[in-house]
Structure formats: C-alpha cells, structure tokens
N, C-alpha and C positions, 0 to 999 in steps of 0.2 A: 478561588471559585473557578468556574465552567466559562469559559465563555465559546459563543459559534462564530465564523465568522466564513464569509462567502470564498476566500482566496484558496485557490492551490494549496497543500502543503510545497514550503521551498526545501526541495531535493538535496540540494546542494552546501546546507547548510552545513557549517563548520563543528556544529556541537553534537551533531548526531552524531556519535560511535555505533550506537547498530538502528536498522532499519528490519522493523518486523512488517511479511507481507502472511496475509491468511485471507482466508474464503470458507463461506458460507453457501449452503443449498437450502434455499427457503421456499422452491415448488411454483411461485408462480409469481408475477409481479406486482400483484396487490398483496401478498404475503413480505413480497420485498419491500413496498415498499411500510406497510405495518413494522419490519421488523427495525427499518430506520429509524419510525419514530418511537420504537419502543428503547433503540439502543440512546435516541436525542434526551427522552425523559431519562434513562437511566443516570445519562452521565450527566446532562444540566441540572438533574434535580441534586446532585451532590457535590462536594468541592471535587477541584482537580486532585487527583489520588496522588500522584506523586511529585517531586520537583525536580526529577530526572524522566519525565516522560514530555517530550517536547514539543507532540503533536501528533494529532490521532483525528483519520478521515475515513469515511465510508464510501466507496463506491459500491453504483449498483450498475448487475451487467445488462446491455444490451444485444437487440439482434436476437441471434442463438445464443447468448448469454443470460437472457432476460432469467430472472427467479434466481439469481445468485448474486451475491454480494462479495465486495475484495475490501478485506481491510487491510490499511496500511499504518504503522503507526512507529514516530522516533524517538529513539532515547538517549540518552544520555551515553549508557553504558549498562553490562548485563547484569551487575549489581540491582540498578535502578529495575529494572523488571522483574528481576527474580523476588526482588522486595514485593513490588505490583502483587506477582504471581503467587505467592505464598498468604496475600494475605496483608503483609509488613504494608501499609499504605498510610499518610500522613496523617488520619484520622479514624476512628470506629466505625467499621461497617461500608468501607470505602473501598474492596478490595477487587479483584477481576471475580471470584466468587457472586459477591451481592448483588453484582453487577449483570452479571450474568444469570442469575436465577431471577431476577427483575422482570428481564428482556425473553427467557423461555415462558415467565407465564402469561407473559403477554402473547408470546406466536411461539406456539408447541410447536416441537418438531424438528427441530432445526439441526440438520445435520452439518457438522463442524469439520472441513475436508483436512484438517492439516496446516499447520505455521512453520516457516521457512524465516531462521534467524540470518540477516545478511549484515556484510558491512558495503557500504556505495564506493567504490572502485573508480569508474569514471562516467564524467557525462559529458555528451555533444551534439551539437544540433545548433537553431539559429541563436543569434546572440540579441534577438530582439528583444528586453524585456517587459514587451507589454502584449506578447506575446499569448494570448490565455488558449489552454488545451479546453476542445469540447470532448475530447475521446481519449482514453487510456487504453493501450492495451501491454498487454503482461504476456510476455515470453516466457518461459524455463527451459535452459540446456542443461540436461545433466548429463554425468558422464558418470563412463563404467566403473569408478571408484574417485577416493578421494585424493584430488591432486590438486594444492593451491597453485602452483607454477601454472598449472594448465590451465586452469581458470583464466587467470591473469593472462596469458598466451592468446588466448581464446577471442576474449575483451580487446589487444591491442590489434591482434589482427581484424578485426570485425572495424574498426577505426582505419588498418591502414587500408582496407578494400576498400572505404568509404570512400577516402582523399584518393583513392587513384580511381576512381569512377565508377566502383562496382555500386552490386546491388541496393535500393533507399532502404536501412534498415533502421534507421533513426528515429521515424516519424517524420512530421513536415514542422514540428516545435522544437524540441528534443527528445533526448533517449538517457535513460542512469541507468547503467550496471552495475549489480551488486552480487557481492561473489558470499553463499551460504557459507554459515563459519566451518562447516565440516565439509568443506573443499570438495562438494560432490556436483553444483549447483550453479546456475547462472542467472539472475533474475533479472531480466530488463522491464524498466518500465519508460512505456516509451509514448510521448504525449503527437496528440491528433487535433486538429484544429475543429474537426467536428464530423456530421455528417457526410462531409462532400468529400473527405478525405480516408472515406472508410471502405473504397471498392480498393486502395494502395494498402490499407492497413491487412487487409484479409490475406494478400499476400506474401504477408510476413511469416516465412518459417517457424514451425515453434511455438503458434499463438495457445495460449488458453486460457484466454477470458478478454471480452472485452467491453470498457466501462465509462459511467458519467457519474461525477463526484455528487454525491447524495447530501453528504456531513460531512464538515469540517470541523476541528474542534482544536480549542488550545486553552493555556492559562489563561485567567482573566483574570484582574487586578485583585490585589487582597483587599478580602473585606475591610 
C-alpha cells in the first residue's frame, strides 16, 4: 500500500542508486494545487507500484515559481523504473501510464518540461538533524558536452570554495548534488529554512525553480 507522510524525503539515503528530478507547468496555483491532489488520489488510491521505487514527493513552486510543480522521486536502481515506466509494476493497472491518465483528467493541460536521471554524488550543509527545510530550490549546471570527471570536478570544487570561505551556495540546511547519468548535468537541491531565507537563496547562481513540499509519499505496510 500508499502510504503519505509529512517528513522530507532523506537525500542521503544509502539505497537510492538513482534519484529522478522533473517539473511540471500547471498555469496557476489553484491548478497546482488541483493537480497535487489529483496525483495524492492517483497514488493513494492504489498499491505502491513498485518495491524498488523508495520514495516519491511533490513539490510545488513558489514566488516566480508559483503554477509549477518539481517532482522528485528514488529508486532503487534503473531496472526498477524502467519496470515502473513500461508498465511492469507489482500489480494490474498500477503503472506510471494509469497513473497519469488519472491525474490529466482531473487537470487537462499539463505540460510535462522534461526528467533528468541523476545519481547523488555529494551532500553538505548543517549536520543538525532536526533541522526541517521550508524552501527547496533546484539549480542545473550543464555543460557543453558530456563529461563525468567534470562533473565531479565541478561538485568538489564548489565544497572546496565552501570551506575556504567563498560564496553560501549550500542553503542555510543543506545542499545534494547529483550528477545526470549522461554526464552533461548538475542538479543541486539545495534546502532553505523557509521564507526568511529566500532574499539568500535568489542569489544562488543557476536557480530554476523554487519550492514547498506539497506530497510526500512512500511504502506503507503490507496489507
């Protein structure tokens, strides 16, 4: 079964081998927020699809963000999704298809910008864990072609300007970088403590999008 629950997904978890992030343009924020709870009915109303998908949350954007949504969601490994994706899901009629033709006729229209397959590289920022983000916001560096070294390069420099005093580019929580498997790509998601910390976040090079967790969602106990 489905079950919701209020917390963060944990970033940092050891069982995620890839982390999918995507976005949606729903037009205005009472379409966003419709279109949340048509994705909550979609997926509570049925078992959790697969036993390699480890956690799957909605955010919706604020600000200049507002009318678009960022999903993000972990898995296992790209078996386990391509299963999701195809259809192959633990039960009849349980697939990202059904799922998604649910959730369109509830809120037509829904332009779907694009999904960026990542693996999470590193993450840093405070070590407080009770720490809770009110604000996401989502970087992408890409580069002129595919190159995993530079990625990675990329990533460890952006740490060592950290610790030698440069620019806050972590957030005031923390920050996970995840390098797209086709080495073109940089995705930071990088957590805000909330409102008060969002005249620091706008200044982060590279933003586009930024957001407040709408849906949570994970396994919930076998029936």
């Amino acid at each position: 079964m489905t079950a919701r629950t209020t917390g963060h997904p944990d970033l940092t978890r050891a069982d995620a081998g890839l982390t999918f992030f995507s976005t949606w343009r729903v037009g205005s924020p009472e379409r966003a927020k419709a279109a949340v709870d048509a994705i909550a009915h979609a997926w509570e109303g049925r078992p959790w699809p697969h036993a390699g998908l480890l956690s799957y949350s909605v955010h919706e954007g604020v600000g200049a963000d507002e009318g678009a949504l960022m999903h993000h969601s972990q898995w296992r490994d790209e078996v386990a999704y391509d299963d999701f994706f195809r259809g192959l899901s633990d039960s009849t009629g349980n697939g990202r298809d059904e799922r998604n033709a649910e959730i369109d006729a509830a809120v037509p229209g829904i332009e779907r910008l694009g999904l960026y397959r990542t693996r999470r590289y590193r993450s840093g920022g405070l070590a407080d864990p009770d720490a809770v983000p009110g604000l996401i916001v989502l970087t992408r560096t890409a580069f002129g072609a595919p190159d995993a070294d530079r990625q990675r390069a990329w990533v460890d420099a952006a740490f060592e300007a950290a610790e030698g005093g440069g620019p806050l580019s972590f957030g005031d929580v923390r920050a996970h970088f995840h390098l797209s498997l086709d080495g073109a790509t940089v995705v930071t998601y990088a957590e805000w403590t909330g409102a008060e910390a969002r005249g620091a976040a706008l200044a982060v090079p590279g933003v586009t999008g930024r957001y407040r967790l709408a849906l949570s969602l994970v396994p919930g106990p076998a029936a």
